[in-house]
Every structure is written in structure tokens, then in C-alpha cells.
C-alpha positions as CSV (number, residue, x, y, z in Angstrom):
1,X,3.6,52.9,-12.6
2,X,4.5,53.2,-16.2
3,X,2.0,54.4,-18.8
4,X,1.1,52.1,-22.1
5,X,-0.9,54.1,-24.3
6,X,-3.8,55.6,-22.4
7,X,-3.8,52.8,-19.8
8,X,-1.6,53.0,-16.6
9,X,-0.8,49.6,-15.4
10,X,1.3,49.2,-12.0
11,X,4.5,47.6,-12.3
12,X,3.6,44.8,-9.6
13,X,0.6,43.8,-12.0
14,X,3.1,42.6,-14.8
15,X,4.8,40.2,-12.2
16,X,4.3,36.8,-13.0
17,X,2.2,35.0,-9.9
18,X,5.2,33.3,-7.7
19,X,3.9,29.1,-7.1
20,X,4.6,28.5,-3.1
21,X,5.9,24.8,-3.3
22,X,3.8,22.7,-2.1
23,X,4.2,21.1,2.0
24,X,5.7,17.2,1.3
25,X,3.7,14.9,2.8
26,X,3.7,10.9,4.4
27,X,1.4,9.1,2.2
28,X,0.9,4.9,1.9
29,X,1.3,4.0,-1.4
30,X,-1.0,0.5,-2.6
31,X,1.2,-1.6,-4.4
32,X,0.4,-5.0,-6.5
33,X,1.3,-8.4,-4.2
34,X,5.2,-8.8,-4.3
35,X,6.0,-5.5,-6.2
36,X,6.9,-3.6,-3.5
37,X,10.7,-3.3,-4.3
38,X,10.2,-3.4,-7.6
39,X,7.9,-0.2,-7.1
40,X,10.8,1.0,-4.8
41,X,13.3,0.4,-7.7
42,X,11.4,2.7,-10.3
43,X,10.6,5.0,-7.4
44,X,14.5,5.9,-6.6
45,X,15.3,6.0,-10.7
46,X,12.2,8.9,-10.5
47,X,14.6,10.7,-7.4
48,X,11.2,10.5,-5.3
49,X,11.5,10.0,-1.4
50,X,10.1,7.2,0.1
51,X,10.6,4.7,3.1
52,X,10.1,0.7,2.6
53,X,10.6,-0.6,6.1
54,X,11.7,-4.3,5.9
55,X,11.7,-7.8,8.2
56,X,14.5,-10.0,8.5
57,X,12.8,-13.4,7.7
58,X,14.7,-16.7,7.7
59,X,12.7,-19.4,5.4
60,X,13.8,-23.1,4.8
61,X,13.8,-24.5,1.2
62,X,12.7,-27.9,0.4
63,X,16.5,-29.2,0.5
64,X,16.5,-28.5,4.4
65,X,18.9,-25.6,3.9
66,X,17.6,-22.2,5.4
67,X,17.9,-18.5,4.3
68,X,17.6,-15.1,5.2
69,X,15.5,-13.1,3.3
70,X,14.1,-9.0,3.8
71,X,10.6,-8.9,3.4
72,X,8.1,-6.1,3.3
73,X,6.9,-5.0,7.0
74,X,3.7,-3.7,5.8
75,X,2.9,-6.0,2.3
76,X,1.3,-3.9,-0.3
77,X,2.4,-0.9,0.9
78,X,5.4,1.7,0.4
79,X,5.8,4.9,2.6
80,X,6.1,8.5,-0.5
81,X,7.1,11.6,0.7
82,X,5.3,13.8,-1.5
83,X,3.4,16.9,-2.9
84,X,-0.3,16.4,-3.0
85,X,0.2,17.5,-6.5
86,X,3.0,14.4,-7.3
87,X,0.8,11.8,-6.6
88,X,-0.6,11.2,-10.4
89,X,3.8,11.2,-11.2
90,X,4.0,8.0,-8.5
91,X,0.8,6.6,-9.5
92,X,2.7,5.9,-13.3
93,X,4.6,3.8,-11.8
94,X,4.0,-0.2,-12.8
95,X,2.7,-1.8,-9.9
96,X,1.5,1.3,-7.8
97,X,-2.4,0.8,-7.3
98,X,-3.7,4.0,-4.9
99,X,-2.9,6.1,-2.8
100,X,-4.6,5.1,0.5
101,X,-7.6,7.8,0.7
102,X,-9.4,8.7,3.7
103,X,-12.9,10.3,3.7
104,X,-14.2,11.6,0.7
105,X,-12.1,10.2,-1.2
106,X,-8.5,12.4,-0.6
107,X,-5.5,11.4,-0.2
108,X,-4.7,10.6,3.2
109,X,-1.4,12.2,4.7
110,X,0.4,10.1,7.3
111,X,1.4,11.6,10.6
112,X,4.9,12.7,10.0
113,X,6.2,11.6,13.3
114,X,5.0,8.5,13.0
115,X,6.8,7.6,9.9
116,X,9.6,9.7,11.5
117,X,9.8,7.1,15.0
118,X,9.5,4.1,12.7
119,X,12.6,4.7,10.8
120,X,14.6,5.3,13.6
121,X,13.1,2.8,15.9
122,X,13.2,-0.1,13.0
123,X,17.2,0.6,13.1
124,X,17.7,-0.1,17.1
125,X,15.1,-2.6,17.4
126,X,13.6,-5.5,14.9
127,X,9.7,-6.3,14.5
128,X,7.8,-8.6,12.7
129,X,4.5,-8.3,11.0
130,X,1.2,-8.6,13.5
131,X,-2.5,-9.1,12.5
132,X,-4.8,-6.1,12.2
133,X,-6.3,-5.6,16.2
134,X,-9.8,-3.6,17.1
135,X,-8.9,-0.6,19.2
136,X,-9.5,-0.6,22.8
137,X,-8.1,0.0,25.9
138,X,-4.6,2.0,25.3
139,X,-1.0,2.2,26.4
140,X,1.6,4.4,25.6
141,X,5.6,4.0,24.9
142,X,7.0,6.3,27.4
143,X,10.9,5.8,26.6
144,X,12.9,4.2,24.1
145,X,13.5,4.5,20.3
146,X,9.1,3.4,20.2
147,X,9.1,6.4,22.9
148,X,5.9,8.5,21.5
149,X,3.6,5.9,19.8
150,X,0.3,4.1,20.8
151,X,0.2,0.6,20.5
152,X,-1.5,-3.0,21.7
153,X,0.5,-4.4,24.3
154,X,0.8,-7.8,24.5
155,X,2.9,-10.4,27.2
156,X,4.9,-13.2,25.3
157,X,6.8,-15.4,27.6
158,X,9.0,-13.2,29.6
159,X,9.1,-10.6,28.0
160,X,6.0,-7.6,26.4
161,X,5.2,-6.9,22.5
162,X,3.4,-3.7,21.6
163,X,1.7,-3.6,18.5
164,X,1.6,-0.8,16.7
165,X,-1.2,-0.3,14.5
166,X,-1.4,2.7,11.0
167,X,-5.1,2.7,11.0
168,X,-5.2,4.0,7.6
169,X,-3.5,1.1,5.7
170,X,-4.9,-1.0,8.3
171,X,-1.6,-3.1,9.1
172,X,0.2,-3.7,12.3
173,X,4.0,-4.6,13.6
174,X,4.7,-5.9,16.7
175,X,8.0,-4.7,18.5
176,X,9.6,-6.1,22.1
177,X,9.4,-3.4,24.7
178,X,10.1,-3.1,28.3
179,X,7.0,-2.7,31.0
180,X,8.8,0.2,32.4
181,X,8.7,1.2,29.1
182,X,4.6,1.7,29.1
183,X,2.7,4.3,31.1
184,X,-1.2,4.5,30.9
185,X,-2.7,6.0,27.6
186,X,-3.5,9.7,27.3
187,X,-5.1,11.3,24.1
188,X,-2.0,11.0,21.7
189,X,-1.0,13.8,18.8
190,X,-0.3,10.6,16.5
191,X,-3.3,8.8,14.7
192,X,-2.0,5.6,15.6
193,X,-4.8,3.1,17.7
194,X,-3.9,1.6,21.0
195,X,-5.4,-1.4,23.3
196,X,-3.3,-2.3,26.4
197,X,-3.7,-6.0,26.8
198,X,-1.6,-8.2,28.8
199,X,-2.0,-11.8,28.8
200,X,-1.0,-13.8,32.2
């Protein structure tokens, strides 16, 4: 302690309070129709992490010719690896909306290893966008690069589909997967919804 006056103050008092960083978190950023790479553009000039998964497409022009194109996997909607506290820096952004909210109005975090199978399951194997499916009975991915998540399985052809559902931006993919692949659903430490369904 050192002695100001007639006032003894301890030294530790004088410290300036240290600010933790905050825990970076998953969040789905709302964007305007068709702005998603722009958003993704201003998003890497701003240095800020954030994962735009994208679909091969091919589309045919009015000549007949045909062309390959990369379109948004989930429209509206970029992945931001962020503070809590940096959501008011993305939100400055042109063509950012929200950031999807859950009860009460919060920002709602993804589950990190969701976002974390998705980018290294996108790489190995291609999917294509899927409408939004109730929840109902559930299936599991047991093994592969999916091996982990919850999802609608569905037959097509030969060959299975699961669909894999992020309830909170309500949007689903749909990815080939092997029936050996699929085991029985059991409660699953990623908030992603299931049904097992398999056509004849």
C-alpha cells in the first residue's frame, strides 16, 4: 500500500479493470435478396470471419448456351463468427438486415460444430438447396464427412438424400449419403431437426 495524503489506497485498487475478450460465436446473418456476396465482399474489407457456403448451379440463357454459376446455399443468409458485442459493427454493413434472434429477442448463437461439419463436409461432398421440412421421426449420420448431424432422410432413385435442416434460419440442404451411413436417432448435442423418411 502506498499512502496519499491521509488516505491509504492499495496498489491493486489503482489497476485499471483488465476486459476478458469476449467468446466468438456462429451467428446467421439476414441479408437483402441477392446481396449475399456483396455483404461477403464488405465483410472481408472489415477483416471479420464469416462462412458463405455456396451451390454449383448450371443455368441455360435464352441463346440455348448453358453456365455454371455459385449460388448462395442458404439465400439471405451469411454465417459471422463474432463477439456478441460486434454485432452492431456487421449490422453497418449495406445489405445486412438482422441477426437471426431467438427468444426474447437475443442473438442466437449457432452450434459451433455444426457450422464446423458444414465446411468440411461442403468440400468432399456437393448439396443443393431443399425446402424447409416439419420435424419428426429422426436419423442420424453415423460416418462420413456429414458424420455427426441430424437430418431428413429421403430415398431418390438408387441412391438416399438427408436433409439437413438449421432450425434457426429455417433453411435446409439436401446432401447424398450412404444407408450404411444412417443409424437410428438418439438425443443429438447439435440443434439441428431430424425426420427419417424413406420413400419406396
Amino acid at each position: 500500500m502506498r499512502k496519499m495524503g491521509h488516505i491509504l489506497l492499495r496498489e491493486e485498487s489503482l489497476t485499471p479493470a483488465v476486459q476478458l475478450p469476449q467468446a466468438l460465436k456462429w451467428f446467421a446473418l439476414h441479408t437483402s435478396s441477392r446481396h449475399e456476396k456483396s455483404v461477403a465482399r464488405h465483410l472481408t474489407q472489415r477483416e471479420i470471419d464469416f462462412y458463405l457456403p455456396l451451390s454449383r448451379s448450371e443455368r441455360k440463357w435464352r441463346d440455348g448456351s448453358r453456365v455454371t454459376v455459385d449460388l448462395p446455399l442458404f439465400p439471405g443468409y451469411i454465417f459471422v463468427h463474432i463477439p456478441r458485442g460486434e454485432r452492431v459493427r456487421v449490422l453497418e454493413i449495406p445489405g445486412a438486415l438482422a441477426i437471426v434472434s431467438g427468444t426474447g429477442g437475443d442473438p442466437a448463437p449457432l452450434p459451433e460444430d455444426a457450422i464446423e461439419i458444414l465446411r468440411s463436409g461442403l468440400e468432399l461432398r456437393s448439396a443443393e438447396r431443399h425446402p424447409y421440412l416439419v420435424v419428426g421421426q429422426r436419423a442420424r449420420i453415423r460416418s462420413g464427412p456429414f458424420a455427426g448431424m441430424d437430418g431428413i432422410v429421403l430415398r431418390k432413385k438408387s441412391s438416399f438424400r438427408i436433409v439437413l435442416t438449421l432450425a434457426q434460419i429455417m433453411q435446409s440442404i439436401a446432401v447424398e449419403v450412404d444407408e450404411k451411413d444412417l443409424e437410428p436417432f438418439e438425443l443429438s448435442s447439435l440443434d439441428i431437426s431430424a425426420v427419417y423418411r424413406a420413400s419406396a
